[in-house]
VMD Tcl script that draws the C-alpha trace (Angstrom):
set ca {
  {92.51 121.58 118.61}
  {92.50 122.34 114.92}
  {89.91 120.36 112.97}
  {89.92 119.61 109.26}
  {86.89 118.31 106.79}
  {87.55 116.45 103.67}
  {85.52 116.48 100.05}
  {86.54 113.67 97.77}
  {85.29 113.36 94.00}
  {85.85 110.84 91.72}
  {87.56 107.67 92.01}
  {88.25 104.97 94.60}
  {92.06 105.98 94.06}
  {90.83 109.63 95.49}
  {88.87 107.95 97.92}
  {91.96 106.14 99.23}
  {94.08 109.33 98.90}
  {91.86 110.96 100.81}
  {91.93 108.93 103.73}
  {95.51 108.59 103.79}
  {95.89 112.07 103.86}
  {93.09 112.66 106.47}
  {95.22 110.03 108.95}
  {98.14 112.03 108.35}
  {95.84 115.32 110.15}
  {94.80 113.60 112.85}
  {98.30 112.01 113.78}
  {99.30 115.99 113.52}
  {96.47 116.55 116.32}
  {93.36 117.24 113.91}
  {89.80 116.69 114.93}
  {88.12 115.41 111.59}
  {84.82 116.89 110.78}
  {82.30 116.39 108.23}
  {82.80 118.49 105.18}
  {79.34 120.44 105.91}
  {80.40 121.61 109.20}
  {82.38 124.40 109.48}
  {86.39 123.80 110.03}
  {89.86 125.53 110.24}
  {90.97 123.49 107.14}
  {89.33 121.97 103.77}
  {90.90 119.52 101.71}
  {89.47 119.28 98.35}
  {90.78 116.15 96.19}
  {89.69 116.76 93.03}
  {88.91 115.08 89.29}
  {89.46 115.99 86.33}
  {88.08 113.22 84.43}
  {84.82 115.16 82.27}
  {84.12 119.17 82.35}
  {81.54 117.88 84.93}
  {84.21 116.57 87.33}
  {86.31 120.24 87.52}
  {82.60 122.04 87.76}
  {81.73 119.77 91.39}
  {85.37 120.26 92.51}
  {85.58 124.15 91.90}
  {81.70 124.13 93.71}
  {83.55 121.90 96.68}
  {86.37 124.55 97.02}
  {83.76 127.61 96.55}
  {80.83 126.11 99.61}
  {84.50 125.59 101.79}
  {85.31 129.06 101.59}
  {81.67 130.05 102.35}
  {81.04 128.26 105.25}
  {84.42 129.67 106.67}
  {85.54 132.52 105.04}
  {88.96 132.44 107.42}
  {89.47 128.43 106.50}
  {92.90 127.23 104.93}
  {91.95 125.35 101.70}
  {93.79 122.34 100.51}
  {93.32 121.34 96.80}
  {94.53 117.77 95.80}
  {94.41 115.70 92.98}
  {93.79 115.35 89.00}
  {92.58 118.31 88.33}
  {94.86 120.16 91.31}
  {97.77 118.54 89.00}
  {96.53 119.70 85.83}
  {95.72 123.46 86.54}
  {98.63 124.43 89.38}
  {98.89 127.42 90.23}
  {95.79 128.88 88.15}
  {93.89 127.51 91.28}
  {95.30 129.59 93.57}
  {93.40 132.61 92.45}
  {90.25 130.30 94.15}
  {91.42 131.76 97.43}
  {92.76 127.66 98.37}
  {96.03 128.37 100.47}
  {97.73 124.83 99.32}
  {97.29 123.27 95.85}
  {99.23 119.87 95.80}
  {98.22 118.03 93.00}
  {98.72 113.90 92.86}
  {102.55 113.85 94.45}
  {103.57 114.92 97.74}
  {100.88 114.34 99.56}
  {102.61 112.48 102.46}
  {103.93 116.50 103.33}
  {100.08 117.71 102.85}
  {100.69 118.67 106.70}
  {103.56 119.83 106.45}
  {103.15 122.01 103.31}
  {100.29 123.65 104.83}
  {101.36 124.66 107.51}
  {104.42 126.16 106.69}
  {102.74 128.26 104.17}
  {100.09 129.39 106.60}
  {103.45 130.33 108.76}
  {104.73 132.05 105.85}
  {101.58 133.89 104.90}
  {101.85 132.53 101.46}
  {99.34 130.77 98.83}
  {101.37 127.58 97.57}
  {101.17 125.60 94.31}
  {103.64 122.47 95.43}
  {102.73 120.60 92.17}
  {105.62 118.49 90.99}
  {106.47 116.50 87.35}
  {104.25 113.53 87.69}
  {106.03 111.89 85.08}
  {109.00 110.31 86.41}
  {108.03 109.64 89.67}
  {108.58 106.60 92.12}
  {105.30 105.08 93.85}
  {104.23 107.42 97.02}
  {104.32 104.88 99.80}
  {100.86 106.40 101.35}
  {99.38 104.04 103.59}
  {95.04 103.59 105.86}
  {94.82 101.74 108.52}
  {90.89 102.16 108.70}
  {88.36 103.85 105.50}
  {85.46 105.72 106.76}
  {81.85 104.44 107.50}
  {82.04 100.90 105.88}
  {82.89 97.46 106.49}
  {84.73 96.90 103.45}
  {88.27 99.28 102.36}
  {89.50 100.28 99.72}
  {93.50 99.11 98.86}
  {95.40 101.26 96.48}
  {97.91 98.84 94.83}
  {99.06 100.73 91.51}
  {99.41 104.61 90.21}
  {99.73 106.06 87.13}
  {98.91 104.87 83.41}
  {100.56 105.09 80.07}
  {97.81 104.00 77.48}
  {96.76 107.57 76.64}
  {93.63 106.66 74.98}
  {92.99 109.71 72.81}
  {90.30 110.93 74.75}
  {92.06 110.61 78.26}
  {93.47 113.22 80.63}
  {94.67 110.69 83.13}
  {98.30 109.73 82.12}
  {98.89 113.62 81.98}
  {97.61 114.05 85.35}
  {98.72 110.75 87.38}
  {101.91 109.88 85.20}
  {103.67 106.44 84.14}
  {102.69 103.10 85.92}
  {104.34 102.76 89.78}
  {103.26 99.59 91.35}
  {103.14 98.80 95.08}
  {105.00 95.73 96.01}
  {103.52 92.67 97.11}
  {104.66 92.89 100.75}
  {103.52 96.21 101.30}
  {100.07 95.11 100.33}
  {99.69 92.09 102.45}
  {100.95 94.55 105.28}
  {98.17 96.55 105.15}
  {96.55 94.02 104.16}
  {97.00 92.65 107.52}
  {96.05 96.14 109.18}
  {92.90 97.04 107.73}
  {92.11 92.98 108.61}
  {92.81 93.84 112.25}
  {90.68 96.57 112.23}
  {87.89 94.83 111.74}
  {87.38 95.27 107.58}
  {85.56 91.82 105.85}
  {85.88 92.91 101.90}
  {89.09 94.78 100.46}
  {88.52 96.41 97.24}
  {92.00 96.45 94.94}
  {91.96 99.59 93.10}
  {94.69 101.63 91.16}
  {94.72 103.91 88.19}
  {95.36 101.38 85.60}
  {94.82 97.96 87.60}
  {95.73 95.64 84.95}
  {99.21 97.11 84.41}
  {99.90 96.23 88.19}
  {103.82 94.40 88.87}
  {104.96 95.84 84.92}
  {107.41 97.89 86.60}
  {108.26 95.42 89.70}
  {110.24 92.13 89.23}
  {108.29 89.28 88.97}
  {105.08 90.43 90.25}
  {101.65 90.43 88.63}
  {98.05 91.49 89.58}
  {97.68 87.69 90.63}
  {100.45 88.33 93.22}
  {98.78 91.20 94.48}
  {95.29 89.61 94.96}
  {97.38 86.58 96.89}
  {98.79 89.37 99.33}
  {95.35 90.20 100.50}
  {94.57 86.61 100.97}
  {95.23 87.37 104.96}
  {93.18 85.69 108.21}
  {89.96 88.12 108.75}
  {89.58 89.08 105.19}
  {86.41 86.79 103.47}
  {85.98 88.88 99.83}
  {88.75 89.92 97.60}
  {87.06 92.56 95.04}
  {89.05 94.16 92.14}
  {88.60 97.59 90.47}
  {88.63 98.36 86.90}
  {89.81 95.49 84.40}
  {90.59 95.89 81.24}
  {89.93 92.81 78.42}
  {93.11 91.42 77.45}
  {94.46 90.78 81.32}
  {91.42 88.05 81.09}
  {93.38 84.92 80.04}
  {92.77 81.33 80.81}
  {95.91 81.67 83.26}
  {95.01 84.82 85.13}
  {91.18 83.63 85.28}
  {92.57 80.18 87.01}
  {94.40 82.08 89.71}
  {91.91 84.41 90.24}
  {90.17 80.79 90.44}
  {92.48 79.31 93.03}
  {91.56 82.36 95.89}
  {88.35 81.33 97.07}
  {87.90 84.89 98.43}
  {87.45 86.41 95.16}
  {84.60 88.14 94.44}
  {82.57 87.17 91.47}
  {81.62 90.69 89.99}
  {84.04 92.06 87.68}
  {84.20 95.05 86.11}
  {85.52 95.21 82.41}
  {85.82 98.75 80.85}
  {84.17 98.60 77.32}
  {83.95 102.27 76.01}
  {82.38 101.18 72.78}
  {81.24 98.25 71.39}
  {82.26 99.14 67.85}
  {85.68 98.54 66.39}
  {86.14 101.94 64.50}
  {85.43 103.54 67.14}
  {88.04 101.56 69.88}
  {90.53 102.01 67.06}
  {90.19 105.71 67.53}
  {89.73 105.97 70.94}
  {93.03 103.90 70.73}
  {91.99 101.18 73.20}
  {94.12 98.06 72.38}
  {91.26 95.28 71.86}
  {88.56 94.71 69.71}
  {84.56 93.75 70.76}
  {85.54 90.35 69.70}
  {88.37 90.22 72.37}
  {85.90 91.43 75.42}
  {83.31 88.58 74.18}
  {85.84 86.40 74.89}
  {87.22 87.41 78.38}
  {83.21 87.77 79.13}
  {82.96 84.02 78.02}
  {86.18 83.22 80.16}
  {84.74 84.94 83.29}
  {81.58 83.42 83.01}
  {83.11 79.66 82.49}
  {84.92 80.29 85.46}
  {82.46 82.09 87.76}
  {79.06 81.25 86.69}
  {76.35 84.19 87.53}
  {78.94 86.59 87.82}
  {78.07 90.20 87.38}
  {79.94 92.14 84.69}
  {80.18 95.76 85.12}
  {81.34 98.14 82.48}
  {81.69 101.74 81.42}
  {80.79 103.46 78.01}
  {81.51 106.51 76.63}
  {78.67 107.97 74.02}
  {79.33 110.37 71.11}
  {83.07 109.87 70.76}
  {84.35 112.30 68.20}
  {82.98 110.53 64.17}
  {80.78 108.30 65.66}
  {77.98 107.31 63.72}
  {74.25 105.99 64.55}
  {75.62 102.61 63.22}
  {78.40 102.98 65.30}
  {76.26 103.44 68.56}
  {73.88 100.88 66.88}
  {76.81 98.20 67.37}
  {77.23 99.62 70.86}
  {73.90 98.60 71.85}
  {73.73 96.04 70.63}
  {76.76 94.54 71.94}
  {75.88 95.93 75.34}
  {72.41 93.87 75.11}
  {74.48 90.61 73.67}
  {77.04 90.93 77.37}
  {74.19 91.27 79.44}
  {75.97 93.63 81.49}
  {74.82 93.73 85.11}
  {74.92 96.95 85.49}
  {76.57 100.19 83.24}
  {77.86 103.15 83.80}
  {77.61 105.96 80.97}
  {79.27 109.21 80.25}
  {78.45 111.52 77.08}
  {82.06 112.10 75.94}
  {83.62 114.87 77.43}
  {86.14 116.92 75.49}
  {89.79 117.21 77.41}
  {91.83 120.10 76.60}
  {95.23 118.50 75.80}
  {93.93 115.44 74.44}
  {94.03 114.35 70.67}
  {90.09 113.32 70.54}
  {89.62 116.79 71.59}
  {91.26 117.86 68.02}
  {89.47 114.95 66.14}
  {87.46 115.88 63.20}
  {83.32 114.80 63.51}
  {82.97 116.28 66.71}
  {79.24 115.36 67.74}
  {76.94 118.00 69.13}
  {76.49 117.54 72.59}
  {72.49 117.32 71.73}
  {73.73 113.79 70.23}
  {75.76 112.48 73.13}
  {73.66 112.98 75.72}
  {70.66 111.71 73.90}
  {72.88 108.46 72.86}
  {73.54 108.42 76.54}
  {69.88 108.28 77.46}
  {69.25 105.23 75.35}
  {72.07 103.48 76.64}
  {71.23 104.11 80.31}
  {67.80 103.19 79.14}
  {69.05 99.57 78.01}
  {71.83 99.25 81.39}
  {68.58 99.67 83.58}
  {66.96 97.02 81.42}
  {69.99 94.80 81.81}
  {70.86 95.56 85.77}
  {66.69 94.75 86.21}
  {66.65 90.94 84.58}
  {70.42 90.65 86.21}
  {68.90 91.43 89.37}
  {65.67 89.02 88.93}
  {67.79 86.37 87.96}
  {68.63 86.26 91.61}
  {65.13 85.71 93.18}
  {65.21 81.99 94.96}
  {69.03 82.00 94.39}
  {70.88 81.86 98.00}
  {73.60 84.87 97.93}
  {76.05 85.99 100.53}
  {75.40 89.15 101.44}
  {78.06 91.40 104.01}
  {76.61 93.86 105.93}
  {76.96 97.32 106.33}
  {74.89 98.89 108.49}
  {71.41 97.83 110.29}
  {68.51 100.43 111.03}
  {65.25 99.70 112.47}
  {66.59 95.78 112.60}
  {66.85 95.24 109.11}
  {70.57 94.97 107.96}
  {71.68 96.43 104.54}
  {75.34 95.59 102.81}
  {76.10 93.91 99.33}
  {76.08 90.41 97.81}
  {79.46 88.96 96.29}
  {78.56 90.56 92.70}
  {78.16 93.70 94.45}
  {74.01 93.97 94.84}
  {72.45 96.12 97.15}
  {70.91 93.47 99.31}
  {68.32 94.00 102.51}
  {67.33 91.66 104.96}
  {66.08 91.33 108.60}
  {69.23 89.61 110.97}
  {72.11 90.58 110.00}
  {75.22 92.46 111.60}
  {77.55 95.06 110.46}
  {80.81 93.01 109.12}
  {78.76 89.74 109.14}
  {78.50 87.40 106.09}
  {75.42 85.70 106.18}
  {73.72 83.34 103.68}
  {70.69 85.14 102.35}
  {67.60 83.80 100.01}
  {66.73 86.17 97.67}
  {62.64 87.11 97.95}
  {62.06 89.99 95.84}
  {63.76 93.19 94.27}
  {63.90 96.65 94.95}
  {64.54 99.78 92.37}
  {68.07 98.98 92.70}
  {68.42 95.83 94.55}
  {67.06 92.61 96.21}
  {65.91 92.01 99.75}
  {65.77 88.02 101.21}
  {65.48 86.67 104.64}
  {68.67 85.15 106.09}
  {69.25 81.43 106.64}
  {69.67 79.84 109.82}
  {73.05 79.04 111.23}
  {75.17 81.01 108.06}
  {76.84 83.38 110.08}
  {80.85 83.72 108.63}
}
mol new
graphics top color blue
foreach p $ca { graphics top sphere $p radius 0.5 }
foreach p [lrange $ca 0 end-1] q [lrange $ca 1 end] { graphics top cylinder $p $q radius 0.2 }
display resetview
């Protein structure tokens, strides 16, 4: 039996791409092993998002090739799209990019036939939704649910749109279908993710992301979680529905960049700090104690110490519950990457320390907050008898009791460097 091993990087659109195309192996008759063992094929899905993403996927196509010289090597995704057939001088037999990868199989295989090295990278453009479907994700008790593709913001300092093309949206019905799969095998949380979330149903009739979160309301599934946001989707309405399914997690993730106006006017994001204190406010009316997530880019091309001043200072204003930061990473092809004020990378990364600095601050009181709070916490996996999983606003969470897919009421008794354990009340099993 041939036997294949799969590296993703990046997203949790990769991570569901990846899965879909490793069911589409084994219903060829391919044993899956882990990517450090050695196997006949490796499929590397790549990104493309900062210099540091193409670095860890050339590195995951390079250790392939050494721990089986005579392996077929698939590359996939962003940064598969963006470079072609220049990655076929890696030694990778397939290089597919972000379409066709229901024929990854296929396409493989007929080139091994063939003896040839294939770049099958199509326009990504013009291109319908690729109906790739899971029916289980790896290791956890929660899946991920692709639901959109493609954006077409092209915020200056973005590679995306180039690399994943216009918005494609999957319909309603086909996400309460598999929906309804992953919730008969067994999955508790479903986490909605696409490219650009909040542009879900804008090329489908009369659907919106609100019709998409009601699809997954399905018997077996208890949490509802939804990727990347962005500001101006938060409206009274959409918070209300969001509201109305009791399955909804509160945690929400709304992607800042910067908190100062200048600078979202140049990275040509389409609201203003004032406009993401107001969905925060919404949110938090709605949800009280949620957690709000974000990401921030440092040392955008003119930024000024002001400029990151406001940053920070927004950032401490939120109260963000946790933060993810990137030094600004210049994208060939991009128009930041042309901008004038181009700030040594010295700058960035120091402006990225102090940022981190203040998210650990923030994620540390969030976390506090929770101590004699009762959460629900779903979890994972157990070891040694004390379960581990994740609260509703997405806290690492341990605690003696508990069983893998469970839901159990949990009192929060003290913190960790990252999260909270608790001991589990009596009789809270969901």
């Amino acid at each position: 039996m041939p036997s294949v091993a799969f590296h993703t990087l990046g997203c949790k659109v990769n991570q569901y791409d990846s899965q879909a195309m490793l069911e589409l192996f084994e219903q060829a008759g391919y044993e899956v092993r882990d990517f450090t063992q050695s196997a006949d094929v490796y499929v590397v899905n790549t990104c493309t998002v900062t210099g540091t993403g193409d670095k860890k996927s050339l590195n995951a196509v390079r250790r392939a090739l050494r721990q089986n010289p005579a392996a077929q090597v698939v590359i996939a995704g962003c940064l598969a799209q963006r470079d072609g057939e220049k990655l076929l001088e890696t030694g990778a037999r397939l290089v597919i990019g972000n379409a066709r990868r229901r024929e990854v199989v296929t396409l493989l295989e007929e080139a091994v036939a063939q003896g040839q090295r294939v770049a099958a990278v199509s326009d990504i453009l013009r291109v319908p939704y690729e109906p790739l479907a899971i029916s289980r994700h790896e290791g956890h008790t929660r899946a991920v649910l692709k639901i959109q593709e493609g954006c077409d913001r092209y915020c200056t300092y973005c590679i995306i749109p180039y690399v994943r093309g216009g918005i494609r949206s999957r319909p309603p019905e086909d996400v309460r279908a598999e929906a309804r799969r992953l919730a008969d095998a067994g999955f508790t949380e479903l986490v909605l993710t696409g490219i650009h979330l909040t542009s879900y149903g804008r090329d489908l009739q009369h659907a919106t992301l609100l019709d998409a979160v009601r699809a997954c309301d399905v018997p077996g599934v208890q949490r509802i979680r939804l990727g990347s946001l962005e500001p101006l989707i938060v409206t009274e309405e959409f918070v209300r529905g969001l509201k109305e399914e009791s399955e909804v997690c509160p945690q929400f993730h709304l992607a800042l960049q910067s908190g100062s106006d200048p600078v979202l006017r140049r990275m040509r994001r389409r609201y203003t700090a004032d406009d993401f204190r107001a969905a925060a406010a919404l949110l938090r009316q709605a949800f009280p104690g949620c957690a709000l997530t974000t990401d921030v880019i440092t040392g955008f091309p003119g930024e000024t110490e002001e400029e990151f001043a406001d940053t920070l200072a927004f950032c401490r204003q939120i109260g963000f519950a946790r933060m993810h930061v990137f030094p600004y990473s210049a994208r060939q092809g991009t128009p930041a990457a042309q901008m004038p004020g181009q700030v040594p990378r010295a700058v960035r990364e120091e402006r990225a320390r102090r940022l981190i600095a203040l998210g650990n601050e923030l994620a540390f009181s969030y976390r506090a907050a929770q101590v004699g709070s009762v959460v629900q916490v779903l979890t994972e996996e157990v070891s040694d008898g004390v379960a581990h999983g994740y609260t509703a606003q997405y806290i690492p969470c341990a605690f003696p009791g508990g069983q893998p897919g469970r839901v159990d009421d949990v009192t929060v008794t003290g913190l960790t460097d990252e999260g909270l354990t608790g001991e589990k009340l009596n009789g809270t099993e969901k």
